[in-house]
C-alpha angles and dihedrals in degrees: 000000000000122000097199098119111121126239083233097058087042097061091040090056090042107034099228104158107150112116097352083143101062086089130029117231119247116249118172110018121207115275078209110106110244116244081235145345119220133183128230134194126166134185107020091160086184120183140126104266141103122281121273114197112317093342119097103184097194094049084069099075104063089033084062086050098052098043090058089044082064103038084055092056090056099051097230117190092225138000116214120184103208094219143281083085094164131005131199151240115298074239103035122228114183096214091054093049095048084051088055087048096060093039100058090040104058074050089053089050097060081091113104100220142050116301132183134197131225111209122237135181107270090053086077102037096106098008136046130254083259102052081051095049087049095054101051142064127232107183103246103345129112124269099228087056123107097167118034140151123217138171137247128177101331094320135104130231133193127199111201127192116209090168091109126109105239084251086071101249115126124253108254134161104359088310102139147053119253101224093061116069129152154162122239128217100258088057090037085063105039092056085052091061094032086059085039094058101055126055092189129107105284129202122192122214112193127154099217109060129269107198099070090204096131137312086080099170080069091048119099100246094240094042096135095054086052094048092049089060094043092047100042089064097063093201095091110107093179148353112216122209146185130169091095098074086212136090122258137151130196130178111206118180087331097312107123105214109190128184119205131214109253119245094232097077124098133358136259133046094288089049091070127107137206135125140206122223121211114196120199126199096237080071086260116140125197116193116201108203114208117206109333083001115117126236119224149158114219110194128208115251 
């Protein structure tokens, strides 16, 4: 199955207008070749379960097959799911949840290359932070991590974790409300060292969003602490989100935020979503959008 269809003749066949503006399409991309490629999903929800609204569970498996079919194909260097990777039972059992959890994730491992999980908030709704962490796999990073930083061909990347009640204490077992997330200090000033400590290119990959423009019951409650730290190292090219389920792009004091569709919506082949980053060394980043997915160019400074 081929996935070169482009965002632009999509939305001409669907219809599909609203908010086609958010992101402008990429048109030429650079005959450079990029320092790395990497691949991004979000919001799977997979589970076994009938459609609610726009969102049809089951679909996601295969769509989770087919998008590292293609990601293989491409070579990429990583693979990094932005959160919301299973979701559960309308009347949660844990077992049951655990068992979608595997399952999306041996779907998840027919990449050929390292690949590394955010986590979001429905990854917590019937297990703990643990049980997740147990079931997946982050390519060299400890088990018992939620938030982590790693290296890749001369970049940075940095995992952040905004399931956390603004009192500090993990989400776990259903045990939160959506609409707060936050980051607590001892992760606030981990990811400030952790930037201290690299001069390289950075890019940051969270669930809850970053750029508290508007939509603020998806914004982490402390984003613009977040974003002062983020902001005061100058070497973050871009902060990668998911949770909305809808596009967006902000650029706040040259630090690109994007927000990507998630793959749950819709049903059939042409309704999946996943992009492909291409990082240049001049700080340039082209995304590719597969399917629902946007294309855009997201320029350095």
């Amino acid at each position: 199955m081929s996935f070169q269809i482009s965002r632009r003749r999509f939305l001409h066949h669907s219809g599909a207008l609203a908010g086609a503006a958010m992101m402008t399409p990429l048109d030429l991309f650079s005959k450079e070749k990029p320092l790395l490629s990497f691949g991004i999903v979000t919001d799977s929800h997979y589970a076994d379960r009938e459609p609610a609204g726009t969102r049809y569970f089951r679909d996601s498996l295969q769509k989770m097959r087919e998008a590292m079919a293609e990601m293989n194909k491409q070579r990429l260097d990583f693979v990094v799911h932005l959160g919301d990777f299973k979701d559960q039972d309308e009347h949660p059992d844990e077992n049951k949840t655990l068992a979608y959890l595997q399952k999306l994730e041996d779907s998840y491992a027919v990449f050929k290359g390292p690949r590394y999980h955010v986590l979001g908030n429905h990854d917590t709704d019937s297990i703990s932070k643990k049980q997740f962490l147990q079931y997946v796999t982050n390519t060299g990073i400890d088990k018992n991590r939620s938030y982590y930083s790693f290296d890749q061909q001369g970049l940075h990347f940095v995992v952040l974790d905004a399931d956390y009640k603004i009192d500090g204490t993990d989400y776990d077992k259903g045990n939160f409300e959506w609409t707060d997330s936050f980051i607590p200090d001892k992760q606030l000033q981990w990811l400030k060292d952790d930037l201290q400590k690299t001069k390289t290119p950075t890019v940051v990959f969270v669930h809850q969003l970053l750029d508290n423009v508007d939509d603020h019951d998806f914004c982490v409650k402390n984003a613009d602490d977040v974003r002062d730290v983020i902001q005061k190292q100058k070497n973050v090219l871009a902060v990668f989100q998911g949770h909305r389920h809808k596009e967006r792009y902000n650029k706040l004091e040259n630090v690109h935020f994007c927000t990507l569709p998630g793959m749950v919506d819709f049903t059939g082949p042409e309704s999946n979503s996943f992009s492909i980053l291409e990082v240049y060394k001049s700080g340039d980043i082209n995304m590719i959008g597969f399917q629902r997915a946007p294309d855009l160019q997201m320029k350095a400074q």
